[in-house]
Short mmCIF file of the C-alpha atoms (twelve columns), coordinates in Angstrom:
data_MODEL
# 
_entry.id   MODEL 
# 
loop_
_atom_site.group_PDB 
_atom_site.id 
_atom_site.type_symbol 
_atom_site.label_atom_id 
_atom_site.label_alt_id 
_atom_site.label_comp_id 
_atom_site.label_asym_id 
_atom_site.label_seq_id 
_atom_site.Cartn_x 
_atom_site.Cartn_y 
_atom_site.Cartn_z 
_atom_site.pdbx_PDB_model_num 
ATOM 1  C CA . UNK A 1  102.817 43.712 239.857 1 
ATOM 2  C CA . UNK A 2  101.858 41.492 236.928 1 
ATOM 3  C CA . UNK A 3  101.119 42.178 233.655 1 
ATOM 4  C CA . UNK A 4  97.939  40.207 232.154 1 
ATOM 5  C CA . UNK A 5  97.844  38.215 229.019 1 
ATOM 6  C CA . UNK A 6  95.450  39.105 226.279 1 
ATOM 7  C CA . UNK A 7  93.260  35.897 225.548 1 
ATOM 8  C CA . UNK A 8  94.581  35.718 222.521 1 
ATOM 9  C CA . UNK A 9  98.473  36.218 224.077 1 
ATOM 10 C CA . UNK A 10 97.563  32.868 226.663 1 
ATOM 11 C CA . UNK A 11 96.599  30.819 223.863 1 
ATOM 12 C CA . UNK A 12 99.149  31.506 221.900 1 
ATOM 13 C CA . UNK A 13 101.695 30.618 224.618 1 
ATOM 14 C CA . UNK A 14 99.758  27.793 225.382 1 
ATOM 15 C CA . UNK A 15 100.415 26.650 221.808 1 
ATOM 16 C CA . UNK A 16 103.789 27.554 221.944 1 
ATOM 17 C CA . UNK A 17 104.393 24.924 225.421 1 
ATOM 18 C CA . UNK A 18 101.853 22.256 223.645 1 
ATOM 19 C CA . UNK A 19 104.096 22.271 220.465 1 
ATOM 20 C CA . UNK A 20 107.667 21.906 222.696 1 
ATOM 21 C CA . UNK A 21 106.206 19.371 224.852 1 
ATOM 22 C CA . UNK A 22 104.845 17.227 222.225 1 
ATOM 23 C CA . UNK A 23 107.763 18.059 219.730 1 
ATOM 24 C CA . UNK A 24 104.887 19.322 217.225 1 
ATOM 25 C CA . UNK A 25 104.837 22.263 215.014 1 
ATOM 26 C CA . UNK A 26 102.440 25.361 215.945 1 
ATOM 27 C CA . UNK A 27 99.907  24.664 213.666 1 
ATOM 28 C CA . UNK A 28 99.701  21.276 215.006 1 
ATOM 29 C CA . UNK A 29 99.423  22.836 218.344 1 
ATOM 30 C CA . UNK A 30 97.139  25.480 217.691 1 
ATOM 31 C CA . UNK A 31 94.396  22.673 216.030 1 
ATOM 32 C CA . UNK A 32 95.029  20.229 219.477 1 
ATOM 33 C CA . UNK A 33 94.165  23.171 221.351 1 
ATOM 34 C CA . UNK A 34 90.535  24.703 219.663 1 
ATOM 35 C CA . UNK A 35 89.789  20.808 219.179 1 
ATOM 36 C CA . UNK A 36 90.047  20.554 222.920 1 
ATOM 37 C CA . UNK A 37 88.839  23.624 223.531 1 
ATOM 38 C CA . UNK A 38 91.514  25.620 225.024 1 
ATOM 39 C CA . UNK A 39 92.149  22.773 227.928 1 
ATOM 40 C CA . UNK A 40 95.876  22.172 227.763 1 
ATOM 41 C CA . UNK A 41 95.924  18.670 229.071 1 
ATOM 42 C CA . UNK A 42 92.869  17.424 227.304 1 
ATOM 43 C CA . UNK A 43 95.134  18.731 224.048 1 
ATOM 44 C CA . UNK A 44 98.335  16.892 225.376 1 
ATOM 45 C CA . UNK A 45 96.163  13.657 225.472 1 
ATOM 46 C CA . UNK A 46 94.521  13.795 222.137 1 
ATOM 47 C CA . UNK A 47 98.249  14.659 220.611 1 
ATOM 48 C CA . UNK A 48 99.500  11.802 222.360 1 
ATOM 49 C CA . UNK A 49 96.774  9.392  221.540 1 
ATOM 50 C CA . UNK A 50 97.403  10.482 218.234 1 
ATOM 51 C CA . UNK A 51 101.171 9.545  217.804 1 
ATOM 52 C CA . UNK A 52 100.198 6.246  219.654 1 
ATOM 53 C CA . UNK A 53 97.945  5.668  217.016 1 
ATOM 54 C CA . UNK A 54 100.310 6.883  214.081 1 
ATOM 55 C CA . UNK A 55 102.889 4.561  215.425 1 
ATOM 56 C CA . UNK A 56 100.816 1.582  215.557 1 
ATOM 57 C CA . UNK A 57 100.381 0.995  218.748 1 
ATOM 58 C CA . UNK A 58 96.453  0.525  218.805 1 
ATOM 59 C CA . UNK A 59 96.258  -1.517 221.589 1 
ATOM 60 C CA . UNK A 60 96.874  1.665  223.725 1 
ATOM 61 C CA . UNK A 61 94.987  3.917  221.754 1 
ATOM 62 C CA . UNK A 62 91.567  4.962  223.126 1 
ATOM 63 C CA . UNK A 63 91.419  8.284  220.830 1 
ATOM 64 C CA . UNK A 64 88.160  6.975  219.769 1 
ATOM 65 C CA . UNK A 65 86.226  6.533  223.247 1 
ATOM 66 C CA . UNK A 66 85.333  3.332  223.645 1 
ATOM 67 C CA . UNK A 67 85.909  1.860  220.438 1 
ATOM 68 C CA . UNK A 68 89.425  0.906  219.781 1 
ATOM 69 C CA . UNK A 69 91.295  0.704  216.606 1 
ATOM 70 C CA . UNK A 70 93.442  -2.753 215.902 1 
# 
């Protein structure tokens, strides 16, 4: 028999895998995740975008739809 999460319980661990698998802290995580409204991999690409960006690496970077930054 499994127990069930509270809403509030998923998100959190949610959070808690976004901020180990992008090596973020879990405020970081917990901002990727409303932004992208609770969707886990929509969060991982927007925090990955994001480094891309941060690093310089613009070229890749399509954080901003169609428009890309150089």
């Amino acid at each position: 028999m499994q127990a069930t999460l509270s809403p509030e319980a998923f998100e959190e661990k949610l959070c808690g895998l976004l901020a180990r698998s992008q090596k973020v802290d879990e405020a970081t995580a917990r901002f990727y995740m409303r932004d992208a409204n609770g969707d886990l991999r929509t969060a991982i690409r927007q925090c990955q975008a994001d480094k891309q960006w941060q690093q310089g690496n613009a070229d890749s970077c399509t954080c901003f739809g169609h428009l890309k930054v150089h």
